[in-house]
N, C-alpha and C positions, 0 to 999 in steps of 0.2 A: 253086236258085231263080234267076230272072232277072234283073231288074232292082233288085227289092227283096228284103231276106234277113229273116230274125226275130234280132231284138238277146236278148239275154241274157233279157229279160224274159218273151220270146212275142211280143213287137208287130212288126208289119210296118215297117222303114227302107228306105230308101235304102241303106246300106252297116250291116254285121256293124256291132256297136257294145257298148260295156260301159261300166256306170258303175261304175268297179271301186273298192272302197274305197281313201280318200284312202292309209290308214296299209299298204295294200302296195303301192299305185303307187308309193310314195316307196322300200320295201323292194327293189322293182323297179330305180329308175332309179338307188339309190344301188348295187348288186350290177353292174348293167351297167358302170358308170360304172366301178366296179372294175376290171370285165374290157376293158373297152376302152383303158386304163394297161395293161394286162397285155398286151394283142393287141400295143400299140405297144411296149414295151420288148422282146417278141418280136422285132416285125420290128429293134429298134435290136441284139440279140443276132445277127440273122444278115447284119445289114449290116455288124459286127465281125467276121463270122469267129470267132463265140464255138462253141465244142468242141457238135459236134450235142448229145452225149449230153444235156450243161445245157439245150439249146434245148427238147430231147426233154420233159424233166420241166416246165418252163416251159407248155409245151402241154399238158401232160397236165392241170398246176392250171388253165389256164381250159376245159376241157373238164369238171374236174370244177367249177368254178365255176358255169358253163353248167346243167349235169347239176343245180344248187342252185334256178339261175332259173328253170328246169323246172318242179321239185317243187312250190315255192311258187307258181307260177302256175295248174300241175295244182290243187292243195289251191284255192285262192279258185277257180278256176272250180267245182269240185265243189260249195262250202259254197255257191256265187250262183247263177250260170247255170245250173247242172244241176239242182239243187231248185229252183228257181225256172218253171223248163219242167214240169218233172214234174206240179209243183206247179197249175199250169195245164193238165194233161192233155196235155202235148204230149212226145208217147213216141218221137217222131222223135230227140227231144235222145239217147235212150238210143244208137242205131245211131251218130250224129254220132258220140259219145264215141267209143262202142268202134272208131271207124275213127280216129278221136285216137289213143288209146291204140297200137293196131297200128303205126301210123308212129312214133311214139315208141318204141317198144322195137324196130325193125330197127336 
């Protein structure tokens, strides 16, 4: 769409938008918050010349970290925005998704 998109609800905005419940925005910002201490004690491991192998598995836990903020993100859009579109006949949300889905699993 152009100028304006349909928010989570079906309504025409200005900009994509979600009124995503309080109790997993908070699930959200505290998991990032996590991984972004992790990103930084990364880059403080390779500013040490710390042994790759350790850097290696470091990386792999906020990837699988990431891989968690996904799932739970995935999960509330499906319980809101996707039954909520459907819910209101709007069958476009389904193609949306599965072109979600497709880029997430490359």
């Amino acid at each position: 769409m152009d100028e304006q998109e349909l928010c989570c609800s079906g309504e025409m905005t200005d900009k994509r938008h979600v009124d995503r419940p309080e109790k997993v925005n908070n699930a959200l910002i505290k998991r990032l918050n996590r991984i972004e201490g992790q990103v930084r004690g990364i880059k403080g491991m390779i500013q040490k010349g710390v042994y790759c192998d350790d850097v290696l598995i470091q990386i792999a836990a906020v990837q699988s970290a990431m891989k968690g903020v996904s799932r739970l993100l995935l999960e509330s859009h499906m319980h809101t925005c996707i039954i909520d579109r459907i819910k209101s006949d709007d069958e476009q949300v389904i193609d949306e998704f599965l072109k979600t889905i497709d880029r997430i699993i490359k």
